[in-house]
C-alpha positions in Angstrom: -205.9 -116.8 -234.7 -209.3 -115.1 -235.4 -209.3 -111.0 -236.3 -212.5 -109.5 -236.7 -213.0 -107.0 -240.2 -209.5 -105.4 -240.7 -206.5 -106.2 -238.8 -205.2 -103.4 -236.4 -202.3 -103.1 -234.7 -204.0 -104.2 -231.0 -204.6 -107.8 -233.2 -200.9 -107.9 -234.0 -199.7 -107.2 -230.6 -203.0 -109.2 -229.0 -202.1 -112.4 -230.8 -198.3 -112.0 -230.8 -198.6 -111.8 -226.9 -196.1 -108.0 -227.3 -197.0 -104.4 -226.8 -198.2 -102.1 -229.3 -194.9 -100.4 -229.0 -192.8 -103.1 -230.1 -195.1 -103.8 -232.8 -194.1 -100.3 -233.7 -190.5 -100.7 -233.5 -190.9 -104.2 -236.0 -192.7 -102.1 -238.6 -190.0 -99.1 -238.2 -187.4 -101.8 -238.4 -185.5 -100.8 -235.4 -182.5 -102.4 -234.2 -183.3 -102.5 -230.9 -185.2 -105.5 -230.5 -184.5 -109.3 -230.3 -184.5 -111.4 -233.8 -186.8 -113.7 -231.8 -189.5 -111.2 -231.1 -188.8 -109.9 -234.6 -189.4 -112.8 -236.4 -192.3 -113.7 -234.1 -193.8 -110.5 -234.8 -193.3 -110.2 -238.6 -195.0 -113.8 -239.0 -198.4 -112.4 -237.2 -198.5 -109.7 -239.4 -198.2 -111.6 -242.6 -200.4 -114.5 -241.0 -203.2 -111.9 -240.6 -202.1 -109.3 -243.4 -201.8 -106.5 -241.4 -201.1 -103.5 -243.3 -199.3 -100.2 -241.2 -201.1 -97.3 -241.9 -198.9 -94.5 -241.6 -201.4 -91.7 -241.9 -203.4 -93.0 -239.4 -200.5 -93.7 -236.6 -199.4 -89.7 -237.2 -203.0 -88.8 -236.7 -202.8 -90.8 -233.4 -199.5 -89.2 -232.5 -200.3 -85.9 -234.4 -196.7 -86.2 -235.2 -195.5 -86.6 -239.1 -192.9 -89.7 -239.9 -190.3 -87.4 -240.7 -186.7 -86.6 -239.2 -186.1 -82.7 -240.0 -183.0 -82.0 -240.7 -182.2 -78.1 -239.7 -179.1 -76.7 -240.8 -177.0 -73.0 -241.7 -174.0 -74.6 -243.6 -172.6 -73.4 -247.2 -170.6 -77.0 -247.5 -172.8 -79.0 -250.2 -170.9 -81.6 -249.6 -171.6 -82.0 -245.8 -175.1 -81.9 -246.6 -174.8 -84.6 -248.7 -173.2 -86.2 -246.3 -175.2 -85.8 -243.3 -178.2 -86.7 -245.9 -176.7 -90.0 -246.4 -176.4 -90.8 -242.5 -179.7 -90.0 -241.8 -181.2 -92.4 -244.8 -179.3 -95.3 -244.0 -180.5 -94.5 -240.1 -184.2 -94.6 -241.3 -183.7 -96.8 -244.4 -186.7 -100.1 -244.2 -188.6 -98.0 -242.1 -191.7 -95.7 -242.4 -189.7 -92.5 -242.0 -189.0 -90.1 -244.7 -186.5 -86.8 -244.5 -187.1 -83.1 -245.0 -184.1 -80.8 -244.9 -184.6 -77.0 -243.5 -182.1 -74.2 -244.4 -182.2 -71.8 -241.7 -180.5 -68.4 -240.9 -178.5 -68.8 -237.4 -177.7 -64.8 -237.5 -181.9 -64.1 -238.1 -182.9 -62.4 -234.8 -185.8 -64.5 -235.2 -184.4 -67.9 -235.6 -186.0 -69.6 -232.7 -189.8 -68.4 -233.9 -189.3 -69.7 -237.4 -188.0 -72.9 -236.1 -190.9 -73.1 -234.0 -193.3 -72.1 -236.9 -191.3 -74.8 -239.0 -192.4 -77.5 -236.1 -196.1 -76.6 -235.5 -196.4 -76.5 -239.7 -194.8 -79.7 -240.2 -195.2 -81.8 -236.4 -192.0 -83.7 -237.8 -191.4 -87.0 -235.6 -187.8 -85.5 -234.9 -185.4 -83.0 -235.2 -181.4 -83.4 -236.3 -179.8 -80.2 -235.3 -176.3 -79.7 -237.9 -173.9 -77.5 -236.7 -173.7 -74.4 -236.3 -177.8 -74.8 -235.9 -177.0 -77.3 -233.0 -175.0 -74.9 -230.6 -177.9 -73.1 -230.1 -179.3 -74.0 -226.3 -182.5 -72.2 -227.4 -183.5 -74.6 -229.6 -183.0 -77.7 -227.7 -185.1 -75.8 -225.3 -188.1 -75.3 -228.1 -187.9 -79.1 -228.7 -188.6 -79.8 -225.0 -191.8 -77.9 -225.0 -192.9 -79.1 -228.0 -192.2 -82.6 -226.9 -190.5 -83.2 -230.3 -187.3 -85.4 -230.6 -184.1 -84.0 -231.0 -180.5 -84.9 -231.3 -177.4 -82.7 -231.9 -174.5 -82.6 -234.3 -172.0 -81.4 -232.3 -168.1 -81.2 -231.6 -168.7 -80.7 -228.0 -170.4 -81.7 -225.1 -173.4 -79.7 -224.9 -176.3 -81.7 -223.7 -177.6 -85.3 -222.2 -175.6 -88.2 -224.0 -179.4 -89.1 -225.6 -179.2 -85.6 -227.4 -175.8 -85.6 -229.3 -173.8 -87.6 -231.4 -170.3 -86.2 -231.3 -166.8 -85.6 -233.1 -163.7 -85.5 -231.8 -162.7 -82.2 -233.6 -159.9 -81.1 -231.1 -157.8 -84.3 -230.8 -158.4 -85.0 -234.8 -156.7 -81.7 -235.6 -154.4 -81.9 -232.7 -153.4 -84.9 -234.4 -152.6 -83.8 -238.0 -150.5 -81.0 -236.9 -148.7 -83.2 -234.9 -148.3 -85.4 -238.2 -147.0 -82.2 -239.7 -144.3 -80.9 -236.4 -143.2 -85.2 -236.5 -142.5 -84.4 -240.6 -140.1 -81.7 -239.0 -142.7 -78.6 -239.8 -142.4 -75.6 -237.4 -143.6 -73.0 -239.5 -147.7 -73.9 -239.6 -150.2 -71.9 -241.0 -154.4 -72.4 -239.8 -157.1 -71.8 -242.5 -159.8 -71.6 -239.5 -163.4 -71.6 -240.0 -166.3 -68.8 -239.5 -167.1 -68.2 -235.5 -168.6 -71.2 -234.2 -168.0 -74.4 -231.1 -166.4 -76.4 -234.0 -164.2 -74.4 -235.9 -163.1 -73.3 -232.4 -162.4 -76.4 -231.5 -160.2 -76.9 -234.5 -158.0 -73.6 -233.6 -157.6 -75.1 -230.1 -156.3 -78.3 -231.2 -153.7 -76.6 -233.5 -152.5 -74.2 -230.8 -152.0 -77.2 -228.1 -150.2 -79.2 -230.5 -147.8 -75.9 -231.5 -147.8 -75.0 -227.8 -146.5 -78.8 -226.7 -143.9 -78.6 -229.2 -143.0 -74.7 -228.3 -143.7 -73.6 -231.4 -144.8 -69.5 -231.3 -148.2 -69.2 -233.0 -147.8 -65.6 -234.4 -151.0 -63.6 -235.6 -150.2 -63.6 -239.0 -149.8 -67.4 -239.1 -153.6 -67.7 -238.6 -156.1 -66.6 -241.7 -159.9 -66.2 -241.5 -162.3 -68.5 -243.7 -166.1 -69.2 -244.4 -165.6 -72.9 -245.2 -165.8 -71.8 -248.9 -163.5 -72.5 -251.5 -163.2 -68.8 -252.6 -162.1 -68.0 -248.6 -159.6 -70.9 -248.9 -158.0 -69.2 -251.7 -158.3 -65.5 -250.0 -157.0 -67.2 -246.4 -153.8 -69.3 -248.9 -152.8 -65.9 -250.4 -152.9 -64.2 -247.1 -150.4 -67.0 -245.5 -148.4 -67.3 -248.7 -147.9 -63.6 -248.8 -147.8 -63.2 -244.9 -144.7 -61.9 -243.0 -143.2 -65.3 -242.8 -144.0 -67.7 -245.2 -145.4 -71.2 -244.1 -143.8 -74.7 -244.7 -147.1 -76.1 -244.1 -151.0 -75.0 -243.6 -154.0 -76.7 -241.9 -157.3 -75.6 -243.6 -160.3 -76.6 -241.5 -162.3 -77.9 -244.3 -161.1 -79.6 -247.7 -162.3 -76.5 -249.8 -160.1 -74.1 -247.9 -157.5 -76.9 -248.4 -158.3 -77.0 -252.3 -158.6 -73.1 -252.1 -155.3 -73.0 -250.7 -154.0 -75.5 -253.0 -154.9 -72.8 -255.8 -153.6 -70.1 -254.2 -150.2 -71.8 -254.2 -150.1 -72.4 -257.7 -150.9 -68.8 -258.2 -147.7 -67.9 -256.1 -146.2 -70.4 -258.3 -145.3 -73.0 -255.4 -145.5 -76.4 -256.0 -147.5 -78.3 -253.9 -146.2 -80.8 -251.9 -142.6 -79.7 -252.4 -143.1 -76.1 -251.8 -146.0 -76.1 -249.7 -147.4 -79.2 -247.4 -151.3 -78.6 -246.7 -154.1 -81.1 -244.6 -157.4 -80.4 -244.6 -160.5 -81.4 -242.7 -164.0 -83.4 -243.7 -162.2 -86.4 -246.4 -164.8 -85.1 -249.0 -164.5 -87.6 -252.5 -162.3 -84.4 -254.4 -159.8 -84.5 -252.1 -158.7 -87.5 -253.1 -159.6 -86.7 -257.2 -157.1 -84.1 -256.9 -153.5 -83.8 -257.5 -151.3 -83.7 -255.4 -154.3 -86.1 -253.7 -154.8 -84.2 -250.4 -153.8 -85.5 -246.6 -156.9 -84.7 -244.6 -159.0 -85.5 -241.3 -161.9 -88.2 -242.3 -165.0 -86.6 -240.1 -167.3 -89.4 -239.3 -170.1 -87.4 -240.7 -171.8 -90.1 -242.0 -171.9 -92.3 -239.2 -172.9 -89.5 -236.5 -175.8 -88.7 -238.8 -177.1 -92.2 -239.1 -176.4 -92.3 -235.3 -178.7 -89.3 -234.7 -181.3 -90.8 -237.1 -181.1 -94.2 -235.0 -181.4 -92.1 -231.5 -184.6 -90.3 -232.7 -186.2 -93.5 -233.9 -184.9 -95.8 -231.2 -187.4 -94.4 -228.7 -186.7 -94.8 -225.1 -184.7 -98.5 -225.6 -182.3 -96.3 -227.7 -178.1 -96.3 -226.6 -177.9 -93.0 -224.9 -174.3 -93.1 -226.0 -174.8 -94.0 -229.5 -172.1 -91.5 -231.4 -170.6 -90.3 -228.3 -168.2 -89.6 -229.4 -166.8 -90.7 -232.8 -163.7 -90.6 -233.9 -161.7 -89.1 -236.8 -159.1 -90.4 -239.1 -155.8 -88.9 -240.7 -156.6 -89.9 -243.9 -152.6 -89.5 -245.5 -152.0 -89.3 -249.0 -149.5 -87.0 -251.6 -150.1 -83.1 -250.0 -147.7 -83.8 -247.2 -144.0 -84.3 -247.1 -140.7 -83.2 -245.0 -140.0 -79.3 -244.7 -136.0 -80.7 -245.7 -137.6 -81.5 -249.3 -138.6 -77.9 -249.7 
């Protein structure tokens, strides 16, 4: 095993009888390769004391070992979130994480994205909704020939460019949960214009529609995914023409915010009021009443995306399509006949 002056990365894949590419993919720590070739791999390296030089490789592929992460969305805690995902996706390997804050409504959203790319050459791109919905910037990606996978709720693209939640059937679900409680009187907290919260509305309305239930304008109130809109949205249904036995908020801070607007109406909350809500962030389960709400899979479809980008071409195409929410139930929730 001879190497002449400093070991390269041509040694380790000369001597270990591989590629160069899954040399690579041992030093990035990606899943996709055999323990054999792993170990087989990792022993040349230490046998010759090979040391990765990262600046040197993103010269070579005048690309930066970062994952962006590009994203228009007030809910801290979804960025925390999606955060998490994507550093247990990359965690052992030479990739790092910058998160972008963008304006979707900015006419000129696709040329500061691009600006953000050619500044920054980032390995790949993770597209959070809303940001993700936007064709224009899958598009941008292609030309630049950067990585890119997208957050979605919704088909939109190639299985190897999304990881995706079942948004429709989850809420379909908990309002179902509430009509099989014996609720006919729902209220919808929905979410600012976008694929998801879309998605949300339609899975309330086929599960009203399937059990005939009317869904009356003023049984649907408009919200920003904010806790202040949540409690604007609960007042609005509390003090609407008919009040609800029930409400579906599509985040947990609408929930909480409807939660408050109760109180302020002084209903008690579950007995008065049943309310779900939507993400299963930690203080929905720190309050009290605890809250009923959909778990999204946040986590686990960021850490997906993250694994897609670095994965390369041997990457599952269909890793994260789709994943699945959970009715996470707890104390919010019980029988309109307890009212």
């Amino acid at each position: 095993m001879t190497v002449n002056g400093k070991p390269t990365i041509n040694d380790v894949a000369r001597i270990a009888k591989v590629s160069k590419k899954t040399v690579s993919r041992v030093i990035n720590k990606s899943p996709l390769l055999s323990e054999k070739t792993r170990v087989q791999v990792e022993q040349v390296i230490a046998d010759i004391g090979y040391v990765p030089n990262p600046q040197a490789r993103a010269l070579a592929l005048r690309r930066n070992f970062i994952i962006a992460a590009i994203h228009d969305n007030p809910n801290a805690q979804f960025l925390v979130n999606v955060q998490q995902g994507i550093l247990e996706g990359i965690a052992g390997t030479e990739f790092g994480l910058m998160v972008e804050p963008v304006d979707r409504n900015s006419p000129t959203i696709v040329d500061d994205i691009r600006g953000f790319l050619e500044r920054q050459r980032p390995y790949g791109v993770v597209f959070l909704p809303p940001i993700s919905e936007n064709d224009e910037l899958a598009s941008l990606c292609d030309s630049l020939g950067t990585k890119y996978v997208r957050m979605v709720s919704r088909e939109l693209d190639k299985p190897e460019h999304i990881v995706m939640s079942n948004d429709r059937e989850a809420v379909y679900g908990a309002v179902k949960h509430l009509i099989a409680m014996g609720h006919e009187k729902i209220g919808f907290i929905e979410g600012p214009d976008s694929l998801s919260p879309a998605e949300r509305r339609a899975g309330y309305e086929q599960a009203m529609e399937e059990a005939g239930l009317p869904v009356h304008d003023w049984m649907i109130a408009k919200g920003r995914y904010t806790f202040e809109s949540g409690v604007e949205a609960g007042l609005a249904l509390i003090d609407g023409e008919a009040r609800p036995t029930a409400i579906f908020a599509s985040n947990d801070e609408m929930a909480i915010g409807a939660v408050i607007a109760a109180r302020r109406r002084g209903i008690e909350i579950p007995r008065g009021l049943s309310i779900i809500g939507f993400d299963d962030t930690p203080l929905s389960s720190h309050i009290w009443p605890s809250l009923t709400t959909v778990r999204w899979p946040i986590v686990e479809m960021a850490k997906a995306a993250a694994t897609k980008i670095i994965g390369g071409e041997e990457a599952d195409p269909n890793l994260g399509v789709k994943l699945s929410s959970t009715l996470m139930e707890r104390d919010s929730v019980v029988p309109p006949s307890r009212v």
